[in-house]
N, C-alpha and C positions, 0 to 999 in steps of 0.2 A: 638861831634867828631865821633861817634856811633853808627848811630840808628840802629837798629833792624834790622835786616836780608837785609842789604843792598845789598852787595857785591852778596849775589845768590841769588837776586830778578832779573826777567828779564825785559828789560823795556815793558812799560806798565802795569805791575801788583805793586802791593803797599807792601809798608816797612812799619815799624811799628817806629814811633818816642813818645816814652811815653810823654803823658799831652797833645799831640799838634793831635794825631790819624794816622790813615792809608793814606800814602803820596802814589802819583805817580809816579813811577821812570822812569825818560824822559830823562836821560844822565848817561853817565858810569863813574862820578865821584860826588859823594853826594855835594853839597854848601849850605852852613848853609844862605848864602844870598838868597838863589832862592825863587821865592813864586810856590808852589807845590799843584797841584791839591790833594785836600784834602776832605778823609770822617771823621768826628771828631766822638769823643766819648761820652760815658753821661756823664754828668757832675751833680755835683748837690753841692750845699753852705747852710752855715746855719751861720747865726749870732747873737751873745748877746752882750751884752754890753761892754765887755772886750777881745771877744775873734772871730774867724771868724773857721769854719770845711768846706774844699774842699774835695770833693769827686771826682776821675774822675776813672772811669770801661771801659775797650775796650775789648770786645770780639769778635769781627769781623776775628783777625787770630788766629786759634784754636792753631798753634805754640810759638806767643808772644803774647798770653792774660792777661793781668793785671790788678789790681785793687792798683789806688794809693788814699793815706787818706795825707789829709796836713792839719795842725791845726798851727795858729798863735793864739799866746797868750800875750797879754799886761799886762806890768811890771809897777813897780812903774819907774825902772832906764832904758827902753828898752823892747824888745819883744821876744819871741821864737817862733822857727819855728819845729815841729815834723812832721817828716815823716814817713809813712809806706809803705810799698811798694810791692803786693803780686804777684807772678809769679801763675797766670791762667792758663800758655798754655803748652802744651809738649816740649820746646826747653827751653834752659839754658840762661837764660838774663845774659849779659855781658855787662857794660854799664857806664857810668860817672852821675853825677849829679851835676850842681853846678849853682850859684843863680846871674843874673845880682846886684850888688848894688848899681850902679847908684848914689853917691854918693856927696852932696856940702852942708856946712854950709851955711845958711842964704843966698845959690841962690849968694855967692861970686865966681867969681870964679878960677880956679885951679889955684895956682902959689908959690909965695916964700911964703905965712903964713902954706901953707900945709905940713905933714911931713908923709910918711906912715911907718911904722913900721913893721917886718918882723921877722919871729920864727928865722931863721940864716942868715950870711951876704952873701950879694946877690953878685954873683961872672960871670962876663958877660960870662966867656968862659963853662960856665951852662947852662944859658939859650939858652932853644928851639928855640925862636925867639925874634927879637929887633928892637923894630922901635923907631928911636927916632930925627925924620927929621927938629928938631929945633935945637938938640944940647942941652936940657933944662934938662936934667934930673941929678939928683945930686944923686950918690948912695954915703955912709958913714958907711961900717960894715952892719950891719942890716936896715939900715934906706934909702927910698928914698924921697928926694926933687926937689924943682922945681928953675932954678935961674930967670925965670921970669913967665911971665900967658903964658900959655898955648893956642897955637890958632890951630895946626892942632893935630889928633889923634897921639895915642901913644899907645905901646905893649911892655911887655915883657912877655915872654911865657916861663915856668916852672921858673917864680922869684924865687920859692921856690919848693922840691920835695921831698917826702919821707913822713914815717908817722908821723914824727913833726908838718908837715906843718896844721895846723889846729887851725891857729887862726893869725888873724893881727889887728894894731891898727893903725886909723886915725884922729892925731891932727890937729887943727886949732890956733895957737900961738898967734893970733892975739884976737880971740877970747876966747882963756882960754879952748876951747872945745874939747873934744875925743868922738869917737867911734868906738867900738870893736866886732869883729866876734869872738866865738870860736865853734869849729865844733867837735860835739861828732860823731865817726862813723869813717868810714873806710876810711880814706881823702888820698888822692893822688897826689895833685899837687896846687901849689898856681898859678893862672893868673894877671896880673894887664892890666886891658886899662884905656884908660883917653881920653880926647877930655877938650876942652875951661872949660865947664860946668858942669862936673862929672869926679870923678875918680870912679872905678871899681875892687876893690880887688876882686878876684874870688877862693874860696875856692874848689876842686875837690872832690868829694868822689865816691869811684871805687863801682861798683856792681858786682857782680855774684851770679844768685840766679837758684839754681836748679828748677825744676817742683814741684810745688806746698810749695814753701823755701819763708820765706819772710826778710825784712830788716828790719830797723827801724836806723835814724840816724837825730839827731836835731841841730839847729842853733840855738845860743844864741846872741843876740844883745845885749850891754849896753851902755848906752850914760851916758858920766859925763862930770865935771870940771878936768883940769889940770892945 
């Protein structure tokens, strides 16, 4: 929703969108859908048996320079994700971070065995935005369902907001099976999309990092029986 020095970039000169590098700005309103002339950053990975270390360094604007380190780590029950996040450049990063998860049991897909689960109950005249152009969506206090499968997309934009918001669980009834986000760090806002084939809990986490300040903030997946 953020990148980097959008707003007083002029076009043709480049904004800086962390992980993805220095984009070209070619309209006076950013669109996370555009594909944008792009110079990317170094990247570099390393892996062992259990665990994966991403590296990605942009020093190209001496104002938003940064160095991000991402380490996924495999569990017995699930995986973690740690982040660190180092402000290189002379300007104050200000910024969001949050993780697509693309999510379906067994490749079934979205409909009445799904139940998502929410830190408080989801109250419509809250949310940010609401798409729900089937009529399918079942909210319950904290809980959302589906009353049949799912065939066109779906939004609700701030389901959840405040510092609570840092963790949701999603059952599959049919199958006996959960799976759980909880987000150490400075979290901001919960997102939900969905389509036929995935649901998408989106957990926020806010940044502000002074000149030469860094972050750090991880993601714990656990997968079980219910």
């Amino acid at each position: 929703n953020s990148p980097l020095g959008y707003t007083s970039t002029r076009k043709g000169d480049s904004f800086t969108k962390i992980g993805v590098g220095q984009l070209v700005k070619d309209d006076a309103r950013f669109d996370f859908l555009k594909q944008y002339v792009v110079r990317r950053p170094i990247f570099d990975c390393s892996v062992e048996e259990d665990r994966m270390q991403f590296l990605c360094e942009d020093r190209h604007s001496s104002a938003y320079a940064y160095r991000l380190e991402k380490k996924l780590q495999l569990k017995n029950n699930g995986f973690s994700i740690h982040y660190r996040l180092v402000n290189l450049g002379t300007e104050h990063i200000r910024t969001e971070e949050y993780a697509h998860t693309f999510l379906a049991f067994q490749d079934r897909p979205i409909g009445p065995d799904y139940l998502l689960r929410l830190p408080e109950k989801l109250q419509a005249t809250s949310f940010s935005e609401f798409t729900d152009k089937e009529d399918l969506l079942h909210i319950d206090e904290c809980t959302l369902g589906f009353g049949k499968e799912v065939r066109l997309p779906f939004f609700i934009g701030d389901a959840c907001r405040g510092s609570h918001c840092d963790h949701w669980q999603l059952e599959h009834r049919k199958l006996g099976l959960a799976i759980s986000e909880t987000v150490e760090g400075s979290v901001n806002n919960i997102n939900v999309w969905g389509w036929g084939h995935v649901i998408s809990p989106e957990v926020f986490v806010r940044i502000a990092l002074e000149p030469g300040a860094f972050a750090e903030w991880i993601r714990e997946f656990k997968v079980f029986d219910i």
